[in-house]
MMTF fields as JSON, N, C-alpha, C and O atoms, coordinates in Angstrom:
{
  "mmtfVersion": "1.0.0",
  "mmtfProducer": "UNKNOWN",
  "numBonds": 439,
  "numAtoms": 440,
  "numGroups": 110,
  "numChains": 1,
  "numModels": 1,
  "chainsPerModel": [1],
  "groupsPerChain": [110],
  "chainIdList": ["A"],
  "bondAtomList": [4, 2, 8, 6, 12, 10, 16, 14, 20, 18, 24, 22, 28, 26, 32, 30, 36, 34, 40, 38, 44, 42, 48, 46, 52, 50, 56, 54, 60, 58, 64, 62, 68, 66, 72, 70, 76, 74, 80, 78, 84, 82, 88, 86, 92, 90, 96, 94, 100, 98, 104, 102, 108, 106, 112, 110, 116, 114, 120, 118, 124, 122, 128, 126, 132, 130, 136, 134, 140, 138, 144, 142, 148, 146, 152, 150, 156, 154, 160, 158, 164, 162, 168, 166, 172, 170, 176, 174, 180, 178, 184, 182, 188, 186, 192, 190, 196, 194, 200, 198, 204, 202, 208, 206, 212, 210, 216, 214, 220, 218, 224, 222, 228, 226, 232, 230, 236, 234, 240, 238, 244, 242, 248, 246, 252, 250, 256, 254, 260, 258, 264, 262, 268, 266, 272, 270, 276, 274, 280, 278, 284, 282, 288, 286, 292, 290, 296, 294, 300, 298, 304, 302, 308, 306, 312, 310, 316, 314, 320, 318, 324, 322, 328, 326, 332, 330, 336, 334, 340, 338, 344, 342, 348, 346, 352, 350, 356, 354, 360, 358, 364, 362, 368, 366, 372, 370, 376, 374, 380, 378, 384, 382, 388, 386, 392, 390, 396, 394, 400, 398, 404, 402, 408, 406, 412, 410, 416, 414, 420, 418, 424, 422, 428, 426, 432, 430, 436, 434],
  "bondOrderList": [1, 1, 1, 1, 1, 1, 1, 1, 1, 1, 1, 1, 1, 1, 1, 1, 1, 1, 1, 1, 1, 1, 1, 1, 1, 1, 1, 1, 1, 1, 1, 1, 1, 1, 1, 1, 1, 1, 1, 1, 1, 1, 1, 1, 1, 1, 1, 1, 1, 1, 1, 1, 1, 1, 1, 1, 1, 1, 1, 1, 1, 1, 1, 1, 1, 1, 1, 1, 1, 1, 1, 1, 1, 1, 1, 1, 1, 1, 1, 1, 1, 1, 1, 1, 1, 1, 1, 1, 1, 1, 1, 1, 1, 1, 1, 1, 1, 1, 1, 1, 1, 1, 1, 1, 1, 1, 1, 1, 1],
  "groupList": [{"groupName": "UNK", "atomNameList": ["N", "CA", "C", "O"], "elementList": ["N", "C", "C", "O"], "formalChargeList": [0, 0, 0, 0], "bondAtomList": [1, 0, 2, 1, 3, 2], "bondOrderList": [1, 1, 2], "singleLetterCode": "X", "chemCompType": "L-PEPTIDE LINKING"}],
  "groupTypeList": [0, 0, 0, 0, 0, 0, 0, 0, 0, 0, 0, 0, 0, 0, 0, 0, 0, 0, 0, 0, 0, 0, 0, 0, 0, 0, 0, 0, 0, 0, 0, 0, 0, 0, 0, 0, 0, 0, 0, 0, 0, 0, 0, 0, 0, 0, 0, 0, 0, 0, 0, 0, 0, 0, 0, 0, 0, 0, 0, 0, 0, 0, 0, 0, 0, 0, 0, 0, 0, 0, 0, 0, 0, 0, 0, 0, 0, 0, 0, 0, 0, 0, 0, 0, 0, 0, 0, 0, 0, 0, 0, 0, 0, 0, 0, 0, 0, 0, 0, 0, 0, 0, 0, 0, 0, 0, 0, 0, 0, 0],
  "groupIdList": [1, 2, 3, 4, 5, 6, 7, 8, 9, 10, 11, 12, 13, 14, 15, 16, 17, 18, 19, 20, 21, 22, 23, 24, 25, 26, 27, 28, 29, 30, 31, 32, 33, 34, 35, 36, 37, 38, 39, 40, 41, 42, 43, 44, 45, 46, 47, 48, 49, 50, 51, 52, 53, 54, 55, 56, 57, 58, 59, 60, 61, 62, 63, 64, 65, 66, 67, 68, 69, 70, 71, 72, 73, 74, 75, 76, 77, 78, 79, 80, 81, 82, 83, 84, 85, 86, 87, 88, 89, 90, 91, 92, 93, 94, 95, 96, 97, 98, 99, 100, 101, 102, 103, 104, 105, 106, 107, 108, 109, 110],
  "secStructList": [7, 7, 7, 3, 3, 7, 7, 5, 7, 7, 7, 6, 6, 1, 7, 3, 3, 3, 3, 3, 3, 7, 6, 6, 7, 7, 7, 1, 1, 7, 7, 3, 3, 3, 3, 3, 3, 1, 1, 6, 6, 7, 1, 1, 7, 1, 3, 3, 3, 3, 1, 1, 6, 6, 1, 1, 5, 7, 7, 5, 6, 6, 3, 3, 3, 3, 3, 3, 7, 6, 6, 4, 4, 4, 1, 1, 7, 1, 3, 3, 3, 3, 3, 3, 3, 3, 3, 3, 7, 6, 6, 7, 7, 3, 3, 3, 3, 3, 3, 7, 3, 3, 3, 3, 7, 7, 7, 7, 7, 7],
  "xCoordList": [0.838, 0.0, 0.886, 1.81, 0.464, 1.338, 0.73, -0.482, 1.98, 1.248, 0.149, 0.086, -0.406, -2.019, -1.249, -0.457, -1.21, -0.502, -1.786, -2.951, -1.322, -2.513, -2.079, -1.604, -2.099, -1.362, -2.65, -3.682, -2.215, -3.541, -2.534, -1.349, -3.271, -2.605, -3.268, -4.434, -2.59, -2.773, -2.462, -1.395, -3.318, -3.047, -1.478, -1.344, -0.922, 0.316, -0.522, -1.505, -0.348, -0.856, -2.723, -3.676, -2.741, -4.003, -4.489, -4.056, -5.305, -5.192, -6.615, -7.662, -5.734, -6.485, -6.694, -5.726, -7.893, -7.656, -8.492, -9.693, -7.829, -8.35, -8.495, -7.526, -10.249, -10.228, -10.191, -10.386, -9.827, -9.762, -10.71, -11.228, -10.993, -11.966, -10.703, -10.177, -10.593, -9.882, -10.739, -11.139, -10.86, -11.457, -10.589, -9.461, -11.299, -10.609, -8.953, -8.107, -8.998, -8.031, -8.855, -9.475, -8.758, -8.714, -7.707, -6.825, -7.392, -6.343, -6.306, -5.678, -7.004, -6.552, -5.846, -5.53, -5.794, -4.387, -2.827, -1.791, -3.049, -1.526, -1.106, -1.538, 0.085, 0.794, 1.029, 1.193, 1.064, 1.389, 2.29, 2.611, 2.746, 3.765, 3.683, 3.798, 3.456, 3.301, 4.823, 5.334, 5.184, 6.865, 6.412, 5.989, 6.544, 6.639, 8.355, 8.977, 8.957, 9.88, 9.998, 9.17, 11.074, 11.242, 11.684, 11.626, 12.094, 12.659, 13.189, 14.063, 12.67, 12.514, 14.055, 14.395, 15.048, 16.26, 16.632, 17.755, 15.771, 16.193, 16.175, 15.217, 17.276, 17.544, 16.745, 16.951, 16.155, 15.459, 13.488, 13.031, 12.933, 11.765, 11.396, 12.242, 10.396, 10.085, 8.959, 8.713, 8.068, 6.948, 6.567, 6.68, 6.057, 6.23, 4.75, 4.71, 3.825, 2.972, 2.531, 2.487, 2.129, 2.083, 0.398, -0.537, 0.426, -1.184, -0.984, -1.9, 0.316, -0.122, -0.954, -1.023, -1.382, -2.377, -2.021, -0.847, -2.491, -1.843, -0.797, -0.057, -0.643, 0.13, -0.266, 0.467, -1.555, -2.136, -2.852, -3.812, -2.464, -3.185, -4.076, -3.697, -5.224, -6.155, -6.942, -7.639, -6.479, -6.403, -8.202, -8.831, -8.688, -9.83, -10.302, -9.626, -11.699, -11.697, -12.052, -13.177, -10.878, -11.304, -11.453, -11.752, -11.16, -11.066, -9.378, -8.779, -9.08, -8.14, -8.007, -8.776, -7.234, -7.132, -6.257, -5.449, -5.72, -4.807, -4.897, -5.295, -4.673, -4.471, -2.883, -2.038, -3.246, -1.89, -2.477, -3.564, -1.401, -1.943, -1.616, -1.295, -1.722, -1.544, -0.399, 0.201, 0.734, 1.761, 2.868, 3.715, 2.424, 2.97, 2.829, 3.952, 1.644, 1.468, 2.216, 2.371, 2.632, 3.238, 5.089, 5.801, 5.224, 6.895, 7.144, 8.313, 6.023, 6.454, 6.191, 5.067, 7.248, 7.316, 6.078, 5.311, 5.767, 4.992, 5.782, 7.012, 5.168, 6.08, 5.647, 4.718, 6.095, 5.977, 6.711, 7.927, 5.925, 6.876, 6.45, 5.228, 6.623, 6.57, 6.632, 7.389, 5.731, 5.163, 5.268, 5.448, 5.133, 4.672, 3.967, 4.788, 3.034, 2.007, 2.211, 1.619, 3.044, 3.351, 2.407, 1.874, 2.14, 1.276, 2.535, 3.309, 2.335, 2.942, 1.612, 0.51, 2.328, 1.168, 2.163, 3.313, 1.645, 1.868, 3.724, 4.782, 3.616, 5.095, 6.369, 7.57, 5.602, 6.572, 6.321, 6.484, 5.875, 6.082, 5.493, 4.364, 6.369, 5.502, 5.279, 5.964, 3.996, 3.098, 2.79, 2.384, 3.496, 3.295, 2.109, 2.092, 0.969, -0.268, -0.331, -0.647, -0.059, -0.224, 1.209, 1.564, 1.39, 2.796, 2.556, 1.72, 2.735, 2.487, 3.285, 4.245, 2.556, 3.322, 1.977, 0.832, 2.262, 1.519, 2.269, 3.5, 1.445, 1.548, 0.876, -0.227, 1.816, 1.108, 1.021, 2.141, 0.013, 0.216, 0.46, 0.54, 0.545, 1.438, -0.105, -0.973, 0.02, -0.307, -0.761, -0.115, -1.895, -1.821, -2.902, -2.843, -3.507, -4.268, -3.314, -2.941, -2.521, -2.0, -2.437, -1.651],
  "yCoordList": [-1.175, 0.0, 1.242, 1.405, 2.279, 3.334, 4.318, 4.459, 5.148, 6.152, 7.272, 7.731, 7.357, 8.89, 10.14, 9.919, 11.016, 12.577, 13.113, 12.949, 13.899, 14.665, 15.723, 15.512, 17.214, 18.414, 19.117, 19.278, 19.549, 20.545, 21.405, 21.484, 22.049, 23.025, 22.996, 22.729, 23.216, 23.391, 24.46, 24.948, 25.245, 26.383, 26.223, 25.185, 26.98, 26.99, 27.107, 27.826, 26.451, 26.529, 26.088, 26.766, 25.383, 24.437, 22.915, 22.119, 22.846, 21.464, 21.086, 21.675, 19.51, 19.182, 17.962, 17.22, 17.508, 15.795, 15.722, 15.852, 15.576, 14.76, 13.337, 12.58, 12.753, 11.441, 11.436, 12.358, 9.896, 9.7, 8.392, 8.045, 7.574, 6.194, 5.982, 6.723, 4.698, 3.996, 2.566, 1.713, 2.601, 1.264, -0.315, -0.363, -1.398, -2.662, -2.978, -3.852, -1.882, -2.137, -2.28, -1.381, -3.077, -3.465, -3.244, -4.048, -1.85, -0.924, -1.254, -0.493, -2.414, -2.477, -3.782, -4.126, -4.131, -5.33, -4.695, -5.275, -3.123, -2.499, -2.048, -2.308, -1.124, -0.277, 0.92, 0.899, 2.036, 3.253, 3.97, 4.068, 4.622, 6.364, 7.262, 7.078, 8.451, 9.796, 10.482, 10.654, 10.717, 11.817, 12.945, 12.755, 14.567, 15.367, 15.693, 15.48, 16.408, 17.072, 18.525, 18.887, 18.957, 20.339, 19.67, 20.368, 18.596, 18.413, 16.813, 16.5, 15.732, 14.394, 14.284, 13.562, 15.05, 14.646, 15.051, 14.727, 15.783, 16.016, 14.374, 13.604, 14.134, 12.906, 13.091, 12.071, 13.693, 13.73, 14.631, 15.723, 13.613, 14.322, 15.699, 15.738, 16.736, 17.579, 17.197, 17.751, 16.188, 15.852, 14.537, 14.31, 13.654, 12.353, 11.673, 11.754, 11.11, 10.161, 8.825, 8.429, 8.033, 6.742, 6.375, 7.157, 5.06, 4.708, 4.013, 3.284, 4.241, 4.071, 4.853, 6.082, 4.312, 5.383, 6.596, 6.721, 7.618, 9.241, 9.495, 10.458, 8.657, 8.919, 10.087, 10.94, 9.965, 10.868, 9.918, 10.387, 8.484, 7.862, 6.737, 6.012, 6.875, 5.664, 5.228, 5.86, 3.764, 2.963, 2.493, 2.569, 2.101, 0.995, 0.497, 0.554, -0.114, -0.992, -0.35, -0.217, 0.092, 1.016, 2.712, 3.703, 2.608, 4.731, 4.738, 3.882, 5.706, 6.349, 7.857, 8.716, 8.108, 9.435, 10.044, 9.388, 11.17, 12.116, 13.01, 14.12, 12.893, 14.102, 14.755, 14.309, 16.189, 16.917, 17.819, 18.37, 17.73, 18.928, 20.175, 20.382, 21.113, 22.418, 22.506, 23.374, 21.687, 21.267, 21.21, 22.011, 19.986, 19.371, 20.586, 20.978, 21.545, 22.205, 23.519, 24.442, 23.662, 24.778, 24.983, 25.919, 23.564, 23.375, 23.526, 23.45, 23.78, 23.967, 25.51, 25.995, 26.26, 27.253, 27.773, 26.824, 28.789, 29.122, 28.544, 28.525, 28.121, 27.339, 25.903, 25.178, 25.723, 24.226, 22.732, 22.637, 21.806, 20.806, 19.421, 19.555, 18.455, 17.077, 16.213, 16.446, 15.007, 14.11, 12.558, 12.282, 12.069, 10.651, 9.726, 9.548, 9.308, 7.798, 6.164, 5.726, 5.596, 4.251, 3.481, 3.826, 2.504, 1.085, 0.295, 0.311, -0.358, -1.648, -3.094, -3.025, -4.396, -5.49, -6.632, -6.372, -7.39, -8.201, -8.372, -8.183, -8.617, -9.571, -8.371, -8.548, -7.07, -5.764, -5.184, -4.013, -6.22, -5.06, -4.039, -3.776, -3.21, -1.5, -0.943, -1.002, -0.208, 0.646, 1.845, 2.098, 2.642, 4.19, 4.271, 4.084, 4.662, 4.887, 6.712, 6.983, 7.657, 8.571, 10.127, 10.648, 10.186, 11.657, 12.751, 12.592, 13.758, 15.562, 16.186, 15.836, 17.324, 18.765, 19.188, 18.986, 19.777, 20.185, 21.238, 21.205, 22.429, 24.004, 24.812, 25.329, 24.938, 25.528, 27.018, 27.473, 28.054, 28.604, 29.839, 29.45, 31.067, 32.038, 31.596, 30.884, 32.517, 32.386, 34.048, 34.897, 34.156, 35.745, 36.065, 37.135, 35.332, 35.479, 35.196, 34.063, 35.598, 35.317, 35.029, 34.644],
  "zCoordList": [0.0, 0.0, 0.0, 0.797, -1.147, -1.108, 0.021, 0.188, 0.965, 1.878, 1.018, -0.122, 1.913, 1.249, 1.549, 2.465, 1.237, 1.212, 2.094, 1.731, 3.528, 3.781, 4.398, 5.514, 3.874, 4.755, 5.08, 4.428, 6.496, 7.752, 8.084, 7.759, 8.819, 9.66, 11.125, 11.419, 11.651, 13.296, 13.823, 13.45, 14.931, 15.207, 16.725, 17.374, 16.851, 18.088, 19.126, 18.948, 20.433, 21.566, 21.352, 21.737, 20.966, 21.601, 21.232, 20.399, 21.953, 21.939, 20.419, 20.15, 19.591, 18.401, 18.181, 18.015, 18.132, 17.592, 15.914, 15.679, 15.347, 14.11, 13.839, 13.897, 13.399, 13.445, 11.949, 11.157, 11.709, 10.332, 10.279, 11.341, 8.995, 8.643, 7.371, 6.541, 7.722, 7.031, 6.663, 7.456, 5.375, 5.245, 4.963, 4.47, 5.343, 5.174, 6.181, 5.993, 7.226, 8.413, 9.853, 10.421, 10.102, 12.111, 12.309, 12.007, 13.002, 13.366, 15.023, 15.759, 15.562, 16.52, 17.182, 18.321, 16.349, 16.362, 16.424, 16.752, 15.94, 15.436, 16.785, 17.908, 16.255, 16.846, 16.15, 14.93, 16.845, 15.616, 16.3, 17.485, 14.921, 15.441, 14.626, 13.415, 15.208, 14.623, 15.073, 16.18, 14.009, 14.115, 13.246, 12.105, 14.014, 12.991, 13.3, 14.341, 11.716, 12.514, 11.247, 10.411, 11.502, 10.232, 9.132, 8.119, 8.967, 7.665, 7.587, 8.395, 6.598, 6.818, 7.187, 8.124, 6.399, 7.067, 8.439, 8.826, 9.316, 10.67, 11.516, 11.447, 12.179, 13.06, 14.37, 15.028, 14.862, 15.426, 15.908, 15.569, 16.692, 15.521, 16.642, 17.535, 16.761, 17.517, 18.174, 19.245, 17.662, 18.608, 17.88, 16.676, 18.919, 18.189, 19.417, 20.645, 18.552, 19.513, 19.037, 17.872, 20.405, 20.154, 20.526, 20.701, 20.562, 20.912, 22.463, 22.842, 23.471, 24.37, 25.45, 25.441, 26.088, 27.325, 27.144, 27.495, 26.742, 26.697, 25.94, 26.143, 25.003, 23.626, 22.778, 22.277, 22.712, 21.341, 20.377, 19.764, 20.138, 18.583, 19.511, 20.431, 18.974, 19.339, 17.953, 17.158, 18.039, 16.99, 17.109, 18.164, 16.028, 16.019, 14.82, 13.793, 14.879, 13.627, 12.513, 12.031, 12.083, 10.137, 10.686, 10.02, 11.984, 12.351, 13.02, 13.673, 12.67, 13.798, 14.362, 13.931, 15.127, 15.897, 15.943, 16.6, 15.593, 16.475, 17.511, 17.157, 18.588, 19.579, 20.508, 21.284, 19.733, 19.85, 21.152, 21.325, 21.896, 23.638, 23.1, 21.93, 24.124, 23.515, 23.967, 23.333, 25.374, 25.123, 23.609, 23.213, 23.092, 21.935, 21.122, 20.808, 20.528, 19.427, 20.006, 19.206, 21.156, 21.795, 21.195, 20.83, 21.378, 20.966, 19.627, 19.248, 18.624, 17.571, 17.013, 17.146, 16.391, 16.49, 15.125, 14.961, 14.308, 13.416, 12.22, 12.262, 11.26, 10.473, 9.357, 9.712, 8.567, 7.994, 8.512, 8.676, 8.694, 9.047, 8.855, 8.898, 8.712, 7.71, 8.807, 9.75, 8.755, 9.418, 8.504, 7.319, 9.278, 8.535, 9.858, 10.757, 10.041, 10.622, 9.909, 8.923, 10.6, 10.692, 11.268, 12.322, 10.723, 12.138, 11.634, 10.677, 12.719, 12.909, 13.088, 13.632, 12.34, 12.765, 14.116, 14.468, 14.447, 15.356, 14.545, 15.145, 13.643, 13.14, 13.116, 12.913, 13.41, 13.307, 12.022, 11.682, 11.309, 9.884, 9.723, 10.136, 8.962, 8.863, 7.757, 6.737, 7.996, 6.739, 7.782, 8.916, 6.039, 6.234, 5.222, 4.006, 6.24, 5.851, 5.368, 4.209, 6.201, 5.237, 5.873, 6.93, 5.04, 5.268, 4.915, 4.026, 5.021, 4.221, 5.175, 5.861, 5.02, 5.914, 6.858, 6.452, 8.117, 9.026, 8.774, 8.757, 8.523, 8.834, 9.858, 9.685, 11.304, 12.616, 12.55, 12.318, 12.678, 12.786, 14.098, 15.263, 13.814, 15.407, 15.871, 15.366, 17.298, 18.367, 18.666, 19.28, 18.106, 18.339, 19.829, 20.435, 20.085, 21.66, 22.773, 22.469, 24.158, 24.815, 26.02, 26.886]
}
């Protein structure tokens, strides 16, 4: 399966969940990871979540979730920056289901 391209934007400082429907996956057999960072070649990512307890991703049958705190959307400054969402199945193997750019923007209420 080739990854889906999907770019949003998120505002700096608050909190966001986007659900998605995925058809023909029981997403809850998996494992997932969300990495954004500034640039696919950065070695390390700036905010990254998982599907454990208070990760951010909650998996299920043919939906999934993102939730970013106003924490997480805080550390990233105004700006463009590139993501990719992995599952994993029981055997480890991995599919990158979908990658783009998240564009956060300022923070003009204080």
């Amino acid at each position: 399966m080739l990854a889906g391209t999907l770019d949003f934007t998120i505002p700096k400082d608050t909190d966001q969940t986007l659900s998605f429907t995925i058809s023909g996956y029981d997403l809850r057999t998996y494992t997932a990871k969300l990495q954004i960072r500034k640039s696919f070649n950065d070695a390390s990512p700036i905010v990254s979540l998982t599907q454990a307890t208070g990760g951010g991703i909650v998996l299920g049958n043919g939906t999934f979730s993102w939730t970013f705190t106003n924490t997480q959307t805080n550390a990233l400054s105004a700006g463009v920056y590139v993501y990719s969402f992995k599952i994993y199945n029981a055997s480890g193997e991995k599919t990158r289901l979908i990658e783009g750019k998240i564009t956060v923007t300022a923070e003009p209420t204080r």
